[in-house]
C-alpha positions in Angstrom: 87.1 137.5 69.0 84.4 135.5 70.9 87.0 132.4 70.7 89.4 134.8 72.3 86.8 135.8 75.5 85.7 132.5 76.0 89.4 131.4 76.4 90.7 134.5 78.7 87.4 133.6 80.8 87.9 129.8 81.1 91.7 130.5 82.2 90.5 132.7 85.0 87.9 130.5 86.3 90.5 127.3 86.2 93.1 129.1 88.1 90.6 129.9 90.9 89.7 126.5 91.1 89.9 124.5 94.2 92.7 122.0 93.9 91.6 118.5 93.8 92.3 115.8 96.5 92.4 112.2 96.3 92.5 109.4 99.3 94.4 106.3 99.1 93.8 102.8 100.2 96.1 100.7 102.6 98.7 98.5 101.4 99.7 96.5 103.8 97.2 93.9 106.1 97.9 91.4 108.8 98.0 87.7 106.9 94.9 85.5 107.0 94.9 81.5 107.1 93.4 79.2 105.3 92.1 79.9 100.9 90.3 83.2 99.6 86.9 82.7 100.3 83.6 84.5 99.1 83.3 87.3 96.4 82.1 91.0 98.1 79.8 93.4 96.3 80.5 96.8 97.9 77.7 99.2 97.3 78.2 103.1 96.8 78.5 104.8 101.0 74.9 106.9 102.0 75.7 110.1 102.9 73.8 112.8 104.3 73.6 116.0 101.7 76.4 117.7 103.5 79.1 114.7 102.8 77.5 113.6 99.2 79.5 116.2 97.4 83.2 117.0 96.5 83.7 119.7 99.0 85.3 118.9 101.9 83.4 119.8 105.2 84.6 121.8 107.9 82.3 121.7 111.5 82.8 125.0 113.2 81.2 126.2 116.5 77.6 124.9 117.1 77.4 122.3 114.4 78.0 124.7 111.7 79.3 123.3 108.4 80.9 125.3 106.0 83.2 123.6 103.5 86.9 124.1 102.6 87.7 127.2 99.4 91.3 125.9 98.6 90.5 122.2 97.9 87.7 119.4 96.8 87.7 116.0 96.4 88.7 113.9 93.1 84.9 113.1 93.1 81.7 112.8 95.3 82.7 111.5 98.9 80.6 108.5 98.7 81.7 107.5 95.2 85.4 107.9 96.5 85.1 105.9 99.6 83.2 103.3 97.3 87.0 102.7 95.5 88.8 103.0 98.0 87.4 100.0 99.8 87.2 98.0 96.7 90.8 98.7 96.4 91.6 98.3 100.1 90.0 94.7 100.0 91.7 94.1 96.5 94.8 95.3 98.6 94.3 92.6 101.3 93.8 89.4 98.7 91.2 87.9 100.9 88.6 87.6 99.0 88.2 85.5 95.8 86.7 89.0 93.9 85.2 92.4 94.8 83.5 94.2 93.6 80.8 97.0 92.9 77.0 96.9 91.3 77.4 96.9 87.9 80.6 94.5 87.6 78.7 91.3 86.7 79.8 89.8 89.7 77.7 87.2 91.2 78.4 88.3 94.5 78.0 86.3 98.1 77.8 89.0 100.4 77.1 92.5 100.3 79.0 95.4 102.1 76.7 98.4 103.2 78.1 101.2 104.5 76.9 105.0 105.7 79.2 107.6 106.2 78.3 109.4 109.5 81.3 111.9 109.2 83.9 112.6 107.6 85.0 116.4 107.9 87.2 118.8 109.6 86.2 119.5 113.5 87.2 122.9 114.3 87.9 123.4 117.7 90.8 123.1 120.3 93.5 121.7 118.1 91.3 120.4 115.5 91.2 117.3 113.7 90.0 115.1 111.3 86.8 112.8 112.2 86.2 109.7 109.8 83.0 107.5 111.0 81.6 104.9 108.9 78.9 102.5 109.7 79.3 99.0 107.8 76.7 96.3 107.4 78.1 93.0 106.0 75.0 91.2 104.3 74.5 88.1 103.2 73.5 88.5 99.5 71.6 85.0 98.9 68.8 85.7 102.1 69.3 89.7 102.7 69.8 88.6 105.9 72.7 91.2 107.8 75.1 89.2 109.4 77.2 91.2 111.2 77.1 95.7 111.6 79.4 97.8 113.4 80.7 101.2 113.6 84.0 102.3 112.6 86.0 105.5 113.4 89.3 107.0 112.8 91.0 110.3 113.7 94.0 112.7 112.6 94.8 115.3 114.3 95.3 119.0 111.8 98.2 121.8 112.2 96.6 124.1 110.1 93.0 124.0 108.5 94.0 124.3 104.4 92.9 121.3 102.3 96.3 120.1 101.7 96.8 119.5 105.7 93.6 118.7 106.3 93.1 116.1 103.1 96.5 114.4 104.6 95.3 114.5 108.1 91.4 112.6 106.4 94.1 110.1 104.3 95.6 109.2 107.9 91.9 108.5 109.9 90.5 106.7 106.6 93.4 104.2 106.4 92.4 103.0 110.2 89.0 102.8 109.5 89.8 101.0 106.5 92.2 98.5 107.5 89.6 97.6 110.6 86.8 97.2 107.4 88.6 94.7 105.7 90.1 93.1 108.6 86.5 92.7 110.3 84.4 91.7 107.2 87.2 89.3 106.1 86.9 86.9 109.1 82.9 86.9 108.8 82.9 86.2 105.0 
């Protein structure tokens, strides 16, 4: 009987879960001259509270944030942009190896990144707002070479997380493809 409850209760709460979202990577990158050069540790995005989470953030009227009921990310935002900038630079073939902490990598440089928004932007039209501040260090001295900010944006039809996560998959393949692009000719 209790095997019975505890099974009727976890199929209600999983079909009022949020459904999960992932973001992908770009595929395709202009060529670069010349032989792969230097191996990239990329270390996990900071994030304010209200990004360092699953949910996916909505900015209403006055700053507001609430976050999205119908859909989440496939883990933490800054764990998920982590990937899917290893993957992007993996994508590119630039570099001899990247990597993140934790991969035994003796790395040359390191890539260090704060997300400063990544959510929904309620308003006339509305869209989707992805900034992301990147440092490219140089791993030997700590010295930073080279910082810069980059944005991307997507406009949004509708504000339900399958639009919406779309719309953020759109913006973050800009900002990524300037990323690897940038911190590829400085490495």
């Amino acid at each position: 009987m209790a095997l019975a409850v505890a099974l009727a209760v976890s199929g209600c709460a999983s079909s009022n879960a949020p459904q999960t979202y992932d973001l992908t990577a770009p595929t395709s990158f202009p060529t670069r001259p010349g032989a792969q050069r230097g191996q990239l540790m990329v270390v996990e995005p900071k994030a304010i509270a209200s990004l360092d989470t699953e949910r996916i953030a909505v900015r209403g009227a006055g700053g507001a944030v609430s976050y999205l009921t119908d859909g989440a990310w496939a883990d933490r935002l800054p764990k998920l942009l982590q990937a899917r900038i290893i993957r992007a630079f993996e994508n590119a073939n630039h570099l001899r190896s990247v990597g993140r902490p934790g991969d035994r990598l003796a790395s040359d440089f390191q890539l260090l990144s704060e997300i400063r928004s990544f959510e929904v932007v309620v308003g006339a039209g509305g869209e989707v707002v992805v900034e992301v501040s990147v440092k490219l260090v140089n791993d030997r001295s700590g010295r930073i070479l080279a910082g810069q900010v980059f944005s991307g944006r997507a406009a949004v039809g509708a504000i339900d997380a399958a639009t919406v996560s779309a719309a953020f998959d759109r913006a973050l393949q800009t900002v990524l493809r300037d990323v690897v692009v940038w911190a590829s000719a400085r490495v």
